[in-house]
C-alpha positions in Angstrom: 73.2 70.5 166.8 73.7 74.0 165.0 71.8 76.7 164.5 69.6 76.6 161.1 67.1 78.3 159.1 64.8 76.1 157.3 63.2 77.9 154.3 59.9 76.7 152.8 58.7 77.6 149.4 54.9 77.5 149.9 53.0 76.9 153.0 50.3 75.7 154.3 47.8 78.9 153.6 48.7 79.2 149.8 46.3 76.2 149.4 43.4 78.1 150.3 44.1 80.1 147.5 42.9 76.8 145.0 39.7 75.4 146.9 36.7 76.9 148.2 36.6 78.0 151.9 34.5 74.9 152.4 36.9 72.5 151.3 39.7 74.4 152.9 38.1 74.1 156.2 37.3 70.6 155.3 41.2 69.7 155.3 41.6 72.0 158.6 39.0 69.5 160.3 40.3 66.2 158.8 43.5 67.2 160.6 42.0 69.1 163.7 43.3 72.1 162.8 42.6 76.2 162.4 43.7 78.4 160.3 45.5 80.6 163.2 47.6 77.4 164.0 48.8 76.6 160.5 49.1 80.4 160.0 50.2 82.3 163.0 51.7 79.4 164.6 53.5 77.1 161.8 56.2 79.7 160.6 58.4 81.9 162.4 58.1 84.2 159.4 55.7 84.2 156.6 57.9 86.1 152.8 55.7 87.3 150.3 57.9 88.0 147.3 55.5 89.6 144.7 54.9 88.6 141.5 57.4 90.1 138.7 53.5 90.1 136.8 53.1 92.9 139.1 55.5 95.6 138.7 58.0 94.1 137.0 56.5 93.4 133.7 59.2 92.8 131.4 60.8 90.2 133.2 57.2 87.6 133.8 57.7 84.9 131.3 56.3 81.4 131.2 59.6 80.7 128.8 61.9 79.5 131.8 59.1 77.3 134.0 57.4 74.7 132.4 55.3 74.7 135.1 54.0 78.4 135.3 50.8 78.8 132.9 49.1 82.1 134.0 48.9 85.2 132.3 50.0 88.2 133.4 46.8 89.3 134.7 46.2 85.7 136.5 49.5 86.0 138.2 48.7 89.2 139.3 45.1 87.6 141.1 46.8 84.4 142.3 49.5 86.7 144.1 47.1 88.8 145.5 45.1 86.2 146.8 48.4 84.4 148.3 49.1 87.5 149.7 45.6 88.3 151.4 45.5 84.2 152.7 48.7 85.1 155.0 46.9 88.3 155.9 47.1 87.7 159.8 50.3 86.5 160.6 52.3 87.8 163.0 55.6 88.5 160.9 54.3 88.9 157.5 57.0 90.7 155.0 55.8 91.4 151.3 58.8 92.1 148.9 57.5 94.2 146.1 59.2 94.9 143.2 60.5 98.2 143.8 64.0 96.8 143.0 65.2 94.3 140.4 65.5 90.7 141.5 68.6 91.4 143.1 67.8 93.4 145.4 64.1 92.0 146.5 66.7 89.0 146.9 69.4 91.3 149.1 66.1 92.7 151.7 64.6 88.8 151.7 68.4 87.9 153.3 68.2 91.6 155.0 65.3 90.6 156.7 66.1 86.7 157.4 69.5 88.2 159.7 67.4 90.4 161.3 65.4 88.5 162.4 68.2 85.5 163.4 70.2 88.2 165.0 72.7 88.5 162.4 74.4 92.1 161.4 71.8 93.4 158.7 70.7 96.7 156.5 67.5 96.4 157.5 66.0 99.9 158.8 62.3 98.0 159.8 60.6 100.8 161.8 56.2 100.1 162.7 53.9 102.3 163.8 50.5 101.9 166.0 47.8 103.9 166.5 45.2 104.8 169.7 41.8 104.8 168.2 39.1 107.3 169.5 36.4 103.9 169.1 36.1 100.6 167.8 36.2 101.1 164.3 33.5 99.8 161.7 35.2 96.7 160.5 32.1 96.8 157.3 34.2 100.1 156.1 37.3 99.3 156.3 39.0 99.7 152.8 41.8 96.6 153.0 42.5 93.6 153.9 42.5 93.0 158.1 42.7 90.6 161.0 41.2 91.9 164.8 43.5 90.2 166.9 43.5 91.2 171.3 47.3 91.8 172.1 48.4 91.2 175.6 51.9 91.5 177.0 53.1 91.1 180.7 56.7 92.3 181.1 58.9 90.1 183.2 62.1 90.6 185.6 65.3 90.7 184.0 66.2 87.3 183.2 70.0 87.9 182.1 72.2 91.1 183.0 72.7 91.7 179.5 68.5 91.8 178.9 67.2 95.6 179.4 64.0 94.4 179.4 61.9 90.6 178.5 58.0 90.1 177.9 55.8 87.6 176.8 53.2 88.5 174.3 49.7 86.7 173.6 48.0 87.9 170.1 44.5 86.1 170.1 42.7 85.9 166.4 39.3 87.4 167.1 36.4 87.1 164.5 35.3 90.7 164.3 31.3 90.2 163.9 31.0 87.2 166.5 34.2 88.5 168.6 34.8 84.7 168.8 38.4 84.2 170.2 39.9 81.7 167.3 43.6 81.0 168.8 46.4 82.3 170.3 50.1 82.7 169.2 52.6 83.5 172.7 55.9 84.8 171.6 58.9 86.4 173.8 61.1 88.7 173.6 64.6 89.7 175.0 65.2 93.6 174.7 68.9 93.9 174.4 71.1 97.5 174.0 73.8 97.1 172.1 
């Protein structure tokens, strides 16, 4: 009956890192599944917390996890392709390491109370973009998802709410423009 945060350490998308994309989709089927449901709508939040292989050299060791086997350099590919399988979702954070493991762990816990509502460091600040056209999805240099955003602002639903709206981000398959799924989230706007 209280408030909790259940934190998991690997979900369902890091398996399609291991199997082809046949046999992935083979285990979305048995269980009637997508991969925008067990993405986009499975986890509140998705944490990438990069590999020490990559950037933090000196402290990757396979010394203090018997289960850890890679290289350096098959870390590094592993990671990356964890981090491109989450590609998508709509509250992806990747912690690089920019800091030492202290502090990667102090924004993961910035960002958590963010996003519980508890007091928090965390400065997160986005920017979008008008585009003149549709873009050539065959040139774009990095990894993307084309999703259709729609929001529909509602009355206030508490005095304390400046503003409440209810947003639908469908997945959208960029050469067939197939919808794939939706994810409907809501948000209270509050000034404090």
């Amino acid at each position: 009956g209280k408030p909790a945060v259940l934190l998991c350490d690997r979900g369902m998308m890091d398996g399609s890192v291991y199997v082809s994309a046949k046999e992935f989709q083979q285990v979305l089927d048995e269980r009637n599944t997508t991969v925008v449901e067990i993405r986009d709508n499975r986890y509140d939040a998705c944490f990438h917390m990069v590999t020490a292989a990559d950037g933090a050299e000196a402290y990757y060791t396979l010394e203090n996890n018997k289960v850890r086997t890679e290289s350096k350099e098959d870390a590094i590919e592993v990671d990356r392709l964890t981090q491109k399988a989450w590609v998508g979702h709509p509250h992806l954070y990747v912690l690089d390491n920019s800091t030492d493991f202290e502090g990667k762990m102090s924004r993961l816990v910035d960002i958590i109370s963010k996003i519980v509502g508890l007091p928090s460091n965390l400065k997160r600040r986005s920017a979008k973009f008008l585009l003149r056209s549709k873009p050539d999805y065959t040139k774009f240099p990095i990894d993307f998802q084309v999703f259709d955003v729609e929001k529909v602002y509602l009355r206030k639903l508490h005095p304390e709410t400046t503003y409440s709206f209810i947003r639908r981000r469908t997945s959208v398959d960029p050469t067939t423009n197939k919808k794939l799924g939706s994810v409907y989230q809501i948000t209270n706007v509050k000034r404090v």
